[in-house]
MDAnalysis code that builds the backbone (N, CA, C; Angstrom):
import MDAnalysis as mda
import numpy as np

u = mda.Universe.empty(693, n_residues=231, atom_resindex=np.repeat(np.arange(231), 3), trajectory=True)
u.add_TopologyAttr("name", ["N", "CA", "C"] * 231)
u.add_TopologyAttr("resid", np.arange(1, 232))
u.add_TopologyAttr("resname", ["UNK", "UNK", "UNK", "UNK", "UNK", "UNK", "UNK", "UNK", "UNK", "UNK", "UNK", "UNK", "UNK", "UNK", "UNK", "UNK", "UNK", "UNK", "UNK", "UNK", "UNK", "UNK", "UNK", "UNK", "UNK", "UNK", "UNK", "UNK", "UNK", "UNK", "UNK", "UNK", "UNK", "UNK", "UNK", "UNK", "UNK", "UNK", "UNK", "UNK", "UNK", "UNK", "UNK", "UNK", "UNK", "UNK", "UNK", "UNK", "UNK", "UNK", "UNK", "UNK", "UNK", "UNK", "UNK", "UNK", "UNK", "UNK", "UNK", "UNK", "UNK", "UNK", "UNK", "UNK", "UNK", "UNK", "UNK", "UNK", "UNK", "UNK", "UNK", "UNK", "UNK", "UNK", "UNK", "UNK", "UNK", "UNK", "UNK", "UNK", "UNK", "UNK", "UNK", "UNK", "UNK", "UNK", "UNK", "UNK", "UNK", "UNK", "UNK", "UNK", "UNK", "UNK", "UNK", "UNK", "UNK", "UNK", "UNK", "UNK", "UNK", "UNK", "UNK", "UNK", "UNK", "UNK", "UNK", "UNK", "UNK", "UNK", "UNK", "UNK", "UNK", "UNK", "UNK", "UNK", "UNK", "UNK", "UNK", "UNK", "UNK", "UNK", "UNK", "UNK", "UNK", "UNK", "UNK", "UNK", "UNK", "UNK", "UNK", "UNK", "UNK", "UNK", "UNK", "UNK", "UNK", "UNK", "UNK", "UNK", "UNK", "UNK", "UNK", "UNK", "UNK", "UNK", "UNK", "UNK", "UNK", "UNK", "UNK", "UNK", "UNK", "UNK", "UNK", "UNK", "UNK", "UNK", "UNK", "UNK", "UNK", "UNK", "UNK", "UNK", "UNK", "UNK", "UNK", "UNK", "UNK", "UNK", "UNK", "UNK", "UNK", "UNK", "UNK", "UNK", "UNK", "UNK", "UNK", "UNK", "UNK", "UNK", "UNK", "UNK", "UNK", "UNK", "UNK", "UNK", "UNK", "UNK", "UNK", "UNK", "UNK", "UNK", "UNK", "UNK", "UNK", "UNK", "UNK", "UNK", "UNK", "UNK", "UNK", "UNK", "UNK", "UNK", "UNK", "UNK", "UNK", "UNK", "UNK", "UNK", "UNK", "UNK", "UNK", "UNK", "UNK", "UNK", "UNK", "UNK", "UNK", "UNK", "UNK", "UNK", "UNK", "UNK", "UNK", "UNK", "UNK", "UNK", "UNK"])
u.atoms.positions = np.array([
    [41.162, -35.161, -6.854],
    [39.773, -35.164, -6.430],
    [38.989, -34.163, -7.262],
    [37.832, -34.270, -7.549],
    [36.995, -33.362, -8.665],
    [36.628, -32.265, -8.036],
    [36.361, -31.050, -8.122],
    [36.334, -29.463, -7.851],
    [34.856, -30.127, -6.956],
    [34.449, -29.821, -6.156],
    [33.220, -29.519, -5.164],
    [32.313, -28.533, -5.649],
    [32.897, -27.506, -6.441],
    [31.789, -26.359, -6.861],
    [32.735, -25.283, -7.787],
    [31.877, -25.063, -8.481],
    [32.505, -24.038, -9.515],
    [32.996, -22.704, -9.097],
    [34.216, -21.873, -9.454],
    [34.895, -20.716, -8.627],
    [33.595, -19.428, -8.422],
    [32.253, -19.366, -9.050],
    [31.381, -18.848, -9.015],
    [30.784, -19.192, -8.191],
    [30.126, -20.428, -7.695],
    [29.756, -20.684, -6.636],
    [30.480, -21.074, -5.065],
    [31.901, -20.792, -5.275],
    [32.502, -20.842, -4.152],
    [32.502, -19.049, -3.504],
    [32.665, -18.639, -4.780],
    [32.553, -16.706, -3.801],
    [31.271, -16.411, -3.489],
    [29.908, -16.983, -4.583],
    [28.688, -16.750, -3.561],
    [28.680, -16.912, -2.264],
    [28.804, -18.544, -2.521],
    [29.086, -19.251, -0.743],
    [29.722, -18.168, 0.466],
    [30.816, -17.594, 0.101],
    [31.677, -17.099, 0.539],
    [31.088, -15.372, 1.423],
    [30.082, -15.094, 0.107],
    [29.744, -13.566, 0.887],
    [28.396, -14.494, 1.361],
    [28.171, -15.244, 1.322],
    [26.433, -15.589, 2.098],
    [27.115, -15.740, 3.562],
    [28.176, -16.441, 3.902],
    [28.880, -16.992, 4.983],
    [29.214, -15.448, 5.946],
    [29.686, -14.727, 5.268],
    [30.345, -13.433, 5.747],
    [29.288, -12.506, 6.204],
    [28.152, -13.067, 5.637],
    [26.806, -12.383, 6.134],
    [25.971, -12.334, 7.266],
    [26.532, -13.596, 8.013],
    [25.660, -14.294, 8.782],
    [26.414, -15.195, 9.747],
    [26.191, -15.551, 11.032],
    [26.616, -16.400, 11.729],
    [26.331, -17.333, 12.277],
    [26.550, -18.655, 13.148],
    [25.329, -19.675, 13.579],
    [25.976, -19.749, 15.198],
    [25.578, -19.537, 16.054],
    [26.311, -20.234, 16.909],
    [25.774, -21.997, 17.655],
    [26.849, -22.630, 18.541],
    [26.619, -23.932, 19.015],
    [25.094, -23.732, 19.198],
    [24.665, -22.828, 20.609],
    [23.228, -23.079, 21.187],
    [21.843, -22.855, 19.920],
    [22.384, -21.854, 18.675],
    [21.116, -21.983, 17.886],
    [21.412, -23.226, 17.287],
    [22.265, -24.241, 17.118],
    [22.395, -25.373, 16.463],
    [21.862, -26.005, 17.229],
    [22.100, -26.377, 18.920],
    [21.391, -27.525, 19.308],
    [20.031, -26.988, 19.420],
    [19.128, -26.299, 19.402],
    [17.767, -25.665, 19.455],
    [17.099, -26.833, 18.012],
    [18.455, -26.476, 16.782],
    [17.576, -27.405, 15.707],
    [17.548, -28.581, 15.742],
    [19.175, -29.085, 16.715],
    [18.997, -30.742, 16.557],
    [18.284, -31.584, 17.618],
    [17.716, -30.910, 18.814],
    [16.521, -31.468, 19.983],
    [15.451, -32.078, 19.057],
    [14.531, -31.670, 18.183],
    [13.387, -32.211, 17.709],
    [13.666, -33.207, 16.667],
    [15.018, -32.882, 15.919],
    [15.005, -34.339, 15.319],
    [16.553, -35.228, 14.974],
    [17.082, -34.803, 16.405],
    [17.932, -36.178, 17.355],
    [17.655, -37.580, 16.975],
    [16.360, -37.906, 17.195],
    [15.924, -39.200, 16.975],
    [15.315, -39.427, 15.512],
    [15.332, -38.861, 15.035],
    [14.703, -38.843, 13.373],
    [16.503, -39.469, 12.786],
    [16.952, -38.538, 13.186],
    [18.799, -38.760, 12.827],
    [19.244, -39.602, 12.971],
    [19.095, -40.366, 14.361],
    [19.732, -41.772, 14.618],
    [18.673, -43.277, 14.349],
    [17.696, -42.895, 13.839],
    [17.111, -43.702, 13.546],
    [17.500, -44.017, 11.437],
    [17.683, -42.814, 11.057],
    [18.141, -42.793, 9.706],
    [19.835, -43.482, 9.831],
    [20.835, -43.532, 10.720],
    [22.036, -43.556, 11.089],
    [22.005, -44.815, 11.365],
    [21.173, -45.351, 12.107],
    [20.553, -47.150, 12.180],
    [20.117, -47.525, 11.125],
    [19.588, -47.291, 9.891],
    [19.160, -47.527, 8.704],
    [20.341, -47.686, 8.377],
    [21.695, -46.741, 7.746],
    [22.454, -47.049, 7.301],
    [23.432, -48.013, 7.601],
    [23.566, -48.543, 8.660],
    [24.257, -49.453, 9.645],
    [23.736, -50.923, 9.364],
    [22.238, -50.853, 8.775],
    [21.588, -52.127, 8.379],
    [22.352, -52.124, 7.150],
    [22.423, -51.757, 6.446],
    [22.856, -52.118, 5.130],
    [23.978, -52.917, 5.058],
    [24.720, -52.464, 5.894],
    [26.000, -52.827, 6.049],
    [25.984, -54.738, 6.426],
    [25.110, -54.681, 7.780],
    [24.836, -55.953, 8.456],
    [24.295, -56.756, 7.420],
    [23.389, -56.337, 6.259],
    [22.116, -57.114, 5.801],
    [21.999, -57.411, 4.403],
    [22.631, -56.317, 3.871],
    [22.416, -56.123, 2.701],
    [23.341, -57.039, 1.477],
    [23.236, -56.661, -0.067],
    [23.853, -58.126, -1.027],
    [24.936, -57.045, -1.452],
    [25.752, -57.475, -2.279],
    [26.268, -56.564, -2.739],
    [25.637, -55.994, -3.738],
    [25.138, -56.465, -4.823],
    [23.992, -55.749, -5.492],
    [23.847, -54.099, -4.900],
    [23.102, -54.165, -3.608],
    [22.185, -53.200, -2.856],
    [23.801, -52.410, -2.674],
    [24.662, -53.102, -2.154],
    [25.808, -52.360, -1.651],
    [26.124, -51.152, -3.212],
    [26.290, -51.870, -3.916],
    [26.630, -51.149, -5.445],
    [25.342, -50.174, -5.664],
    [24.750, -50.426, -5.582],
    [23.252, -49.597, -6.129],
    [23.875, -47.911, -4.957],
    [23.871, -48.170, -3.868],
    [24.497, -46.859, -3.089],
    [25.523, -46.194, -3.616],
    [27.044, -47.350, -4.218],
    [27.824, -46.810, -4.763],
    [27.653, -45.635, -5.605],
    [26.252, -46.494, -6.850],
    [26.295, -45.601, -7.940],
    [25.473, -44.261, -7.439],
    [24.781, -44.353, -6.141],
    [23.898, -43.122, -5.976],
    [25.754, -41.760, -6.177],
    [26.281, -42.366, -5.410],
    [27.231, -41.639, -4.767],
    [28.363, -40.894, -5.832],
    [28.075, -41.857, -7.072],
    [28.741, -41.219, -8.273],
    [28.491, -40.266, -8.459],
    [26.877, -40.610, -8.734],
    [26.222, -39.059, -9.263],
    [25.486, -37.921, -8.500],
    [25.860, -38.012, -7.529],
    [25.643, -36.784, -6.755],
    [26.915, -35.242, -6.696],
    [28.069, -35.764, -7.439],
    [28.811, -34.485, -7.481],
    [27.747, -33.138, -8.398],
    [27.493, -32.225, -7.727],
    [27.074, -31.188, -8.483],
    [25.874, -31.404, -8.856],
    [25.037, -32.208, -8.530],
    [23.714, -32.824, -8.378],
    [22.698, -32.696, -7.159],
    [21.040, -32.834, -7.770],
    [20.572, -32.830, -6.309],
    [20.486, -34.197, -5.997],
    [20.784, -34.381, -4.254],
    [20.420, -35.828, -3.790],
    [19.401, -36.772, -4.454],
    [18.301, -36.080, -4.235],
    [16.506, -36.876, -4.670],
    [16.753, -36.888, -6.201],
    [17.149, -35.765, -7.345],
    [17.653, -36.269, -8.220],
    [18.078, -37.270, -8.943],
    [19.685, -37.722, -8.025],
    [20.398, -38.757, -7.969],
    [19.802, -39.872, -7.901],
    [19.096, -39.866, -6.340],
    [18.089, -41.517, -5.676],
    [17.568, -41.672, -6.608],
    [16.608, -40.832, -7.378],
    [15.102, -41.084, -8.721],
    [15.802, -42.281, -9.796],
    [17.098, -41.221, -9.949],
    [18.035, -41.775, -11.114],
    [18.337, -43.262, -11.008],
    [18.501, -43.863, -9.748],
    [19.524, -45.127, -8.786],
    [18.216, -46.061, -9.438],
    [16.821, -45.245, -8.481],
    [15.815, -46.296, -8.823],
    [15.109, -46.594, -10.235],
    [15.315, -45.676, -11.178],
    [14.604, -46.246, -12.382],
    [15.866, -47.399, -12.677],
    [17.177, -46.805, -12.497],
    [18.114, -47.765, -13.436],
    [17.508, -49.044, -12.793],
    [17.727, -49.439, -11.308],
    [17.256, -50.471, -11.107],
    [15.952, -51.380, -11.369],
    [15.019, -50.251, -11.692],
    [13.477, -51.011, -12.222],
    [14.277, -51.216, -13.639],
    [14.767, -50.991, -14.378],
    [15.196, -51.428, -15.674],
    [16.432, -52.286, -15.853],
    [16.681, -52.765, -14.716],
    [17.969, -53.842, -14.364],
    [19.278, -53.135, -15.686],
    [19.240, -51.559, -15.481],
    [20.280, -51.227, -16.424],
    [21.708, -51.372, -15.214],
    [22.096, -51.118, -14.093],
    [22.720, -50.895, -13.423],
    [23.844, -51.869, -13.064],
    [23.289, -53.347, -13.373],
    [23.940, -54.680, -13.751],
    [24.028, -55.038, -15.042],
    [23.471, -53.997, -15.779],
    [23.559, -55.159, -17.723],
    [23.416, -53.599, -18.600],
    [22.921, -52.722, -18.071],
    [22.748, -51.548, -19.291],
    [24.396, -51.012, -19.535],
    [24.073, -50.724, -20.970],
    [25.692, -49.997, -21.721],
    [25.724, -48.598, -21.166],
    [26.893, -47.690, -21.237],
    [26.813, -46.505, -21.001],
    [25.869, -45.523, -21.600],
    [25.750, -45.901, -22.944],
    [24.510, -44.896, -23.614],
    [23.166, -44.861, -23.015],
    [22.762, -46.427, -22.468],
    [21.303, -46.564, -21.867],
    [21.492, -46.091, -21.052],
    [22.694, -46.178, -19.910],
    [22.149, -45.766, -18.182],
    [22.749, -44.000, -18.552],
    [22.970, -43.524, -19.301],
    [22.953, -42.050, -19.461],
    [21.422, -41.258, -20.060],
    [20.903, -42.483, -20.734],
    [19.616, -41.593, -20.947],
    [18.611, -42.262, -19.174],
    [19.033, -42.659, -18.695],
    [18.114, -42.852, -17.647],
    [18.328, -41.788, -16.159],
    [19.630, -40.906, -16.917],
    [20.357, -40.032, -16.105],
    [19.543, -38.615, -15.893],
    [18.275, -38.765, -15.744],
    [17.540, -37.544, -16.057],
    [18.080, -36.405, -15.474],
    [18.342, -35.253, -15.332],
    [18.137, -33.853, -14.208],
    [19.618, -34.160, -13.585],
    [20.582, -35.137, -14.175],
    [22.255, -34.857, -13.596],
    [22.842, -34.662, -14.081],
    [23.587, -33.684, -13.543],
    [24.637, -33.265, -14.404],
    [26.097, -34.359, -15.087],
    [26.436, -33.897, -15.898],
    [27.530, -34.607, -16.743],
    [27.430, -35.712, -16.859],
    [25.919, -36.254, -17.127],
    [25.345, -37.921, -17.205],
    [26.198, -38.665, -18.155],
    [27.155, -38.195, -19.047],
    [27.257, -38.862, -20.001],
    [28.612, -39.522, -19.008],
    [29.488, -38.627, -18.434],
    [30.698, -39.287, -18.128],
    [30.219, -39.896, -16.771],
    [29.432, -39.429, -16.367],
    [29.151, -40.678, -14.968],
    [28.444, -41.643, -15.413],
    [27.486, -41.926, -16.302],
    [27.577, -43.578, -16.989],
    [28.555, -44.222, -17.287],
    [29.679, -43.523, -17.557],
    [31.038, -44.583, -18.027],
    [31.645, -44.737, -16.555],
    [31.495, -43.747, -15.117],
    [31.579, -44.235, -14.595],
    [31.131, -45.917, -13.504],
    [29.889, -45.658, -13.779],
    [28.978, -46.600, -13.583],
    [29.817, -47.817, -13.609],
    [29.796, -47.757, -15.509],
    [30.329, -49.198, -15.977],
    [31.549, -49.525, -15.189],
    [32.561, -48.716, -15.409],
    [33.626, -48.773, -14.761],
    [33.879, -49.625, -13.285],
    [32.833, -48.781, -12.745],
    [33.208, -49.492, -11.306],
    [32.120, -51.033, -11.358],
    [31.496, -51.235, -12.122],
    [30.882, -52.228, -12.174],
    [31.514, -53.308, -12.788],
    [32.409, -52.689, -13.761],
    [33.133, -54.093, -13.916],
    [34.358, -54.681, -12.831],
    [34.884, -53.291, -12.332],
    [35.614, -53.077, -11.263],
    [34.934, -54.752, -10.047],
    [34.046, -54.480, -9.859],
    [33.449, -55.064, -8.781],
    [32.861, -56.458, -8.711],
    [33.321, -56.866, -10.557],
    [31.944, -58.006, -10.515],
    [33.834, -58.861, -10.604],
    [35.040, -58.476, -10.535],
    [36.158, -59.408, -10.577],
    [36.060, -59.599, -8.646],
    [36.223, -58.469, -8.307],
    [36.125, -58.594, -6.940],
    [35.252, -57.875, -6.077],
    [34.293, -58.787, -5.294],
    [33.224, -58.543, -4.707],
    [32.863, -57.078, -3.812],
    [32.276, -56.268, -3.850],
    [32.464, -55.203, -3.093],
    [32.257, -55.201, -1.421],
    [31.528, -55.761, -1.144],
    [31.671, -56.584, 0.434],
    [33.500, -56.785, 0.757],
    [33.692, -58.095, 0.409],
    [34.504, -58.343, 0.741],
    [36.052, -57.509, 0.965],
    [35.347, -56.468, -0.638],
    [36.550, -55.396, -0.388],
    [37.084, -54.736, -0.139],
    [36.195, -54.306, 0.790],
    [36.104, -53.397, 1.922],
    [36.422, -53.713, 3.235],
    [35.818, -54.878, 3.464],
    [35.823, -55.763, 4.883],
    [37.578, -55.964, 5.313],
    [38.127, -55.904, 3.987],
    [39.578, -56.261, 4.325],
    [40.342, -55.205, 5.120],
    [39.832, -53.563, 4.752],
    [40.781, -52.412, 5.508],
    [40.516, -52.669, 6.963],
    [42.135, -51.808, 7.475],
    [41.275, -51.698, 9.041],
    [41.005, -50.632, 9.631],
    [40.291, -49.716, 8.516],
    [40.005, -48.494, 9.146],
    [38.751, -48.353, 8.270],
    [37.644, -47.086, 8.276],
    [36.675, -46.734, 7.280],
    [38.111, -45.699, 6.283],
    [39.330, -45.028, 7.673],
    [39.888, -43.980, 6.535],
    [40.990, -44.677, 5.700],
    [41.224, -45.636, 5.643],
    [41.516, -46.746, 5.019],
    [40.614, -47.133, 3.828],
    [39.637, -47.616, 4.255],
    [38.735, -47.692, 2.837],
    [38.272, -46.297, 2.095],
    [38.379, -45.302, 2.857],
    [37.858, -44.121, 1.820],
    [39.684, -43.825, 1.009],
    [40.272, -44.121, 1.191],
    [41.660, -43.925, 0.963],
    [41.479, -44.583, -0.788],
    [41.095, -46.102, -0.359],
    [41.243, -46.796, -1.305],
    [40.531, -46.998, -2.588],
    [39.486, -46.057, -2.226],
    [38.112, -45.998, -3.042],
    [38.808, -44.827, -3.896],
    [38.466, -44.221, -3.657],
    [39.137, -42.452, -4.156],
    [40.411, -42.751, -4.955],
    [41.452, -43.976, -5.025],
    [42.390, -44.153, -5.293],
    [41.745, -45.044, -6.843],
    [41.049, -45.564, -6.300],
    [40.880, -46.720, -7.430],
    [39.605, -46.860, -8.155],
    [38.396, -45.990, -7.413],
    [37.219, -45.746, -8.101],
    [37.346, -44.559, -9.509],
    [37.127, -44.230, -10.152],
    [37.172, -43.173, -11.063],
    [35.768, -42.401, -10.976],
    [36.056, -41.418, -10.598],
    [34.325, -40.441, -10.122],
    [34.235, -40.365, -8.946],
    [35.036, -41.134, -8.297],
    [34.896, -40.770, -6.504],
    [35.966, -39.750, -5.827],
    [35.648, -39.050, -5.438],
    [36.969, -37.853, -4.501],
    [36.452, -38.148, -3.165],
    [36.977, -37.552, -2.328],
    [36.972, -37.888, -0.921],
    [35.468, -37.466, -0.306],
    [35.084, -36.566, -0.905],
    [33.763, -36.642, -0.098],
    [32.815, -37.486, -0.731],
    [32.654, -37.691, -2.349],
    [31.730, -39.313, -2.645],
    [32.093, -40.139, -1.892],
    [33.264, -40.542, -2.053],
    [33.706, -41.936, -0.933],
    [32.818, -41.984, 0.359],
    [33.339, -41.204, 1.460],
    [32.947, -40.895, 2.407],
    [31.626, -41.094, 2.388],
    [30.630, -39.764, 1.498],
    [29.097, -40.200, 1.454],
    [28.889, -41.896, 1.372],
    [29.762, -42.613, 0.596],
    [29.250, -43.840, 0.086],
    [29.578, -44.725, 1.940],
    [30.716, -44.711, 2.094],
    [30.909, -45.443, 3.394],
    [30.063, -44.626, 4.488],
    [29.616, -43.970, 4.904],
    [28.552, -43.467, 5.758],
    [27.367, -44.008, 5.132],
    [27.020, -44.231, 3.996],
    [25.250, -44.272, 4.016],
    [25.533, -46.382, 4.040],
    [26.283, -47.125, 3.734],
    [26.595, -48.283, 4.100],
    [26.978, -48.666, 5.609],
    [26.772, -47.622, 6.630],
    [27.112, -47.834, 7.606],
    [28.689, -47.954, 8.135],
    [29.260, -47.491, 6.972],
    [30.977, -47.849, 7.387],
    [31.011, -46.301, 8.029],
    [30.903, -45.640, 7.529],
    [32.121, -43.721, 7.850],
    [31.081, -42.845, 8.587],
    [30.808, -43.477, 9.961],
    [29.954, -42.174, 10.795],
    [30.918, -41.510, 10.867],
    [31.909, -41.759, 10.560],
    [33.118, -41.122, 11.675],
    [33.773, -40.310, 10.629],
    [33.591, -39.730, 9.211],
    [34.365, -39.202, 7.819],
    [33.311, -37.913, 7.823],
    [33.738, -36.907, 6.661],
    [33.436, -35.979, 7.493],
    [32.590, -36.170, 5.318],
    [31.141, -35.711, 5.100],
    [31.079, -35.281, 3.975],
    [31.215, -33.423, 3.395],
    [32.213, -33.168, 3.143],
    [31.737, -31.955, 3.223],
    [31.360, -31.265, 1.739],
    [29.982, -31.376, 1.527],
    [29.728, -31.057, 0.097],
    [29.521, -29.244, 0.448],
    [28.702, -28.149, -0.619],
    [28.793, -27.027, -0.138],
    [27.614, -26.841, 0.740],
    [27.061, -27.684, 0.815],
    [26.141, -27.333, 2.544],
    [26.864, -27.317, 3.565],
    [27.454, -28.424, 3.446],
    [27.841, -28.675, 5.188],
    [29.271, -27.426, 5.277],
    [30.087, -27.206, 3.974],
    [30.998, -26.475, 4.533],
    [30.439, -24.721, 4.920],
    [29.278, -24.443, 4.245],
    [28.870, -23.169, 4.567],
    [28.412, -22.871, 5.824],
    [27.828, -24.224, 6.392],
    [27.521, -23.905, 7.791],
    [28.721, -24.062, 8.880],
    [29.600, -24.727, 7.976],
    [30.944, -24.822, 9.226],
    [31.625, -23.634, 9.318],
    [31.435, -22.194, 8.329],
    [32.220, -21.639, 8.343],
    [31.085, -20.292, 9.060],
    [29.995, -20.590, 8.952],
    [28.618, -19.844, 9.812],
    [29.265, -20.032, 11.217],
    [29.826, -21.289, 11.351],
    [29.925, -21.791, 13.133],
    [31.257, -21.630, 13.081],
    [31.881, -20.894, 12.424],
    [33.148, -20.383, 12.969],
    [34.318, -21.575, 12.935],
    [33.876, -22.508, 12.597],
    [34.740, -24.177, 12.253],
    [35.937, -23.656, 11.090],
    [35.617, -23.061, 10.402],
    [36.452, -22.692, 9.136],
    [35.944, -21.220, 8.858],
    [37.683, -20.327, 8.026],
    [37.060, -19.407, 8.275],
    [36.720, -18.760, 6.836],
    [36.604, -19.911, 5.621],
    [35.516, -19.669, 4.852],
    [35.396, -20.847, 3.749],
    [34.920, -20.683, 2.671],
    [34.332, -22.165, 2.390],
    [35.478, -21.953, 1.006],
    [36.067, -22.884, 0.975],
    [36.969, -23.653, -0.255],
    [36.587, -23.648, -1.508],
    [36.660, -22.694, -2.929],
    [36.200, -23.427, -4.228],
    [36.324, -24.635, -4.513],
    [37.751, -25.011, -4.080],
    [37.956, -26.058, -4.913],
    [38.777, -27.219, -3.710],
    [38.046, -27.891, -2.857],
    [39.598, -28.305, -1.647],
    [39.987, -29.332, -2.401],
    [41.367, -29.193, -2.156],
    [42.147, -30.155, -2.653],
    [42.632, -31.727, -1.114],
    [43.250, -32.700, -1.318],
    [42.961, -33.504, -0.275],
    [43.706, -32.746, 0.805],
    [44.779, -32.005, 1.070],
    [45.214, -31.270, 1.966],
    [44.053, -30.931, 2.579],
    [43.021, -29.905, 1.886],
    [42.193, -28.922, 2.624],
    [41.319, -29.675, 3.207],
    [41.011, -30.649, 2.426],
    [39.847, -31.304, 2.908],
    [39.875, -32.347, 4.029],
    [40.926, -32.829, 4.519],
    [41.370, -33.973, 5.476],
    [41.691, -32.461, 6.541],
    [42.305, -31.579, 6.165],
    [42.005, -30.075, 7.251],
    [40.977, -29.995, 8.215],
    [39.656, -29.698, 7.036],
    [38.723, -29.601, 7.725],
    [38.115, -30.425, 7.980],
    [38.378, -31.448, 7.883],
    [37.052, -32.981, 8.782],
    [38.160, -33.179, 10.031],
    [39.702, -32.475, 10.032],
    [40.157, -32.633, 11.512],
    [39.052, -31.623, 12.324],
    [38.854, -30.479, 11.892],
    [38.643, -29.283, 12.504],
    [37.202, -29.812, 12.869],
    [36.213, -30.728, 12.085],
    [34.551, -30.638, 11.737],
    [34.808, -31.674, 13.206],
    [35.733, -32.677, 13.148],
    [35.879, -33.753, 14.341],
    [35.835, -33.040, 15.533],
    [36.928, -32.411, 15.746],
    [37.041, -31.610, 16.623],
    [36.030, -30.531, 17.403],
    [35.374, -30.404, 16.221],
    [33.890, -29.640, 16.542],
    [32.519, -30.415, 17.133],
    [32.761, -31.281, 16.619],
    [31.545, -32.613, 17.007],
    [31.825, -32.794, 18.135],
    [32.992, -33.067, 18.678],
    [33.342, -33.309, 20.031],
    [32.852, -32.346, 21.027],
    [32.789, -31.281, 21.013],
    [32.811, -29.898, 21.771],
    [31.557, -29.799, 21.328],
    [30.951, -29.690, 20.815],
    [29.009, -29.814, 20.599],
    [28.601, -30.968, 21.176],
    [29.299, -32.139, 21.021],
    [28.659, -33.057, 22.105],
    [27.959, -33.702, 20.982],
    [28.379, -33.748, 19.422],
    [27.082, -34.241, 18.562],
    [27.836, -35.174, 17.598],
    [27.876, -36.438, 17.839],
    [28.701, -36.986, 16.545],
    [28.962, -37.049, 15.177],
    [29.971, -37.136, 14.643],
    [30.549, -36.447, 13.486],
    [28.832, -37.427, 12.352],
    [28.646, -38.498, 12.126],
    [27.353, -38.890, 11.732],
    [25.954, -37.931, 11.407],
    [25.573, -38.209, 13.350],
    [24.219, -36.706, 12.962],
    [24.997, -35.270, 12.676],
    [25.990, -35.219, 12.899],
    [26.071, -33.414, 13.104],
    [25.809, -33.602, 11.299],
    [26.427, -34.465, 10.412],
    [26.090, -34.152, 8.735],
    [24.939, -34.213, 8.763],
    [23.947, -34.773, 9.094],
    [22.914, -35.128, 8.758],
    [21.540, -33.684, 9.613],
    [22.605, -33.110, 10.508],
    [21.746, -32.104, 11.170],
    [22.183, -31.071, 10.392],
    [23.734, -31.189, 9.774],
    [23.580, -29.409, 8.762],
    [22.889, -29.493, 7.797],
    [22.919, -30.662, 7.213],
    [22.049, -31.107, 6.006],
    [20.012, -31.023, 5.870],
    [19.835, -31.045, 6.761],
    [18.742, -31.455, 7.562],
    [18.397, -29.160, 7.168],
    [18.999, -28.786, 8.488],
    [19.120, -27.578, 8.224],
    [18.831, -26.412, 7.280],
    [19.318, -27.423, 5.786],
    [19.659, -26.829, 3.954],
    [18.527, -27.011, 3.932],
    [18.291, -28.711, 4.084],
    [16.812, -28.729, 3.068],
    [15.957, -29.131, 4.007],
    [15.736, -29.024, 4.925],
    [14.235, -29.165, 5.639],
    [13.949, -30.603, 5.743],
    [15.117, -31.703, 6.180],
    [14.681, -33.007, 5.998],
    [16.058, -33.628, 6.115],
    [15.174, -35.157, 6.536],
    [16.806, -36.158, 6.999],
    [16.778, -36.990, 5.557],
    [17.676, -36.893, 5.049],
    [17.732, -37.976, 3.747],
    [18.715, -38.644, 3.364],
    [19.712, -38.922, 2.439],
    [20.907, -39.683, 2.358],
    [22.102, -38.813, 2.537],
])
């Protein structure tokens, strides 16, 4: 699985965490006012799933490539020009890397792109999914066979398709606040799949006992970082 954050930004993380604490009741204080902002974004992603082509299904994929070490809105900007320029179905790696504005390591996540695009046009991405019988089943299989995906792209990708309310994303937002709330007792440079299937037992386990499902609770630490519900 690809490093989550560089050993420099895992010891920042690390003394910001040691600085500060969150407990349950200041968390639900933030998630009362936008509860319903959350599950209405959480119903959005659930449409996709019901509604959507595979086309649209892939277009999420590729958001999900390029968000390692990237900003989200970044990423989305990136998803939508390729698609106003129908590079995303027909552009070479050189084109959809210059359309890679403001991400990092654009050059090798265009070859990912291609990759999983040719990946997908032998066998349908709908269908290929539909076959597991679990979401941790399909994040299993993605991560195994996608190139650019580790367990938390996956995951992001089956949550915003409506498959993985239930997978835990833990990019370095969500793990800094898990380790604020005492969930972990500090944030990982580098988790490897051991650590990381660790802590989405522990993040589960926590959702339960907050009373907040594993779905919004990402979307409420996230929410938290940047001041907003988004992918």
């Amino acid at each position: 699985m690809p490093a989550e954050f560089d050993d420099e930004a895992g010891r920042s993380e690390s003394r910001e965490v040691k600085a500060s604490t969150l407990s349950l009741p200041q968390l639900l204080v933030i998630y009362d006012p936008v509860k319903e902002q959350i599950r209405a974004r959480l119903g959005e992603f659930r449409q996709i799933w019901e509604s959507a082509s595979d086309e649209e299904l892939f277009r999420e994929l590729v958001f999900c490539l390029l968000t390692p070490q990237s900003k989200a809105k970044t990423c989305w900007k990136a998803v939508q020009r390729l698609t106003r320029k129908c590079m995303i179905n027909e552009g070479e790696p050189c084109q959809i890397q210059e359309e890679l504005i403001g991400v990092r390591f654009n050059q090798r996540k265009a070859e990912y792109i291609c990759l999983a695009r040719s990946m997908f046009c032998e066998r349908p991405l709908r269908a290929t999914l539909a076959r597991f019988p679990s979401h941790f089943a399909a994040r299993e299989w993605l991560v195994a066979n996608v190139k650019g995906l580790g367990y938390k792209e996956a995951s992001h990708f089956l949550r915003n398709i409506g498959l993985g309310e239930d997978l835990a994303i833990l990019d370095r937002h969500i793990l800094k606040n898990l380790a604020l709330l005492g969930v972990i007792d500090e944030v990982p440079s580098s988790p490897t799949k051991r650590v990381y299937l660790e802590i989405e037992r522990k993040m589960t386990a926590f959702s339960k006992q907050a009373g907040i499902p594993m779905g919004e609770l990402d979307l409420l630490l996230w929410y938290k970082e940047a001041g907003e519900v988004f992918k």
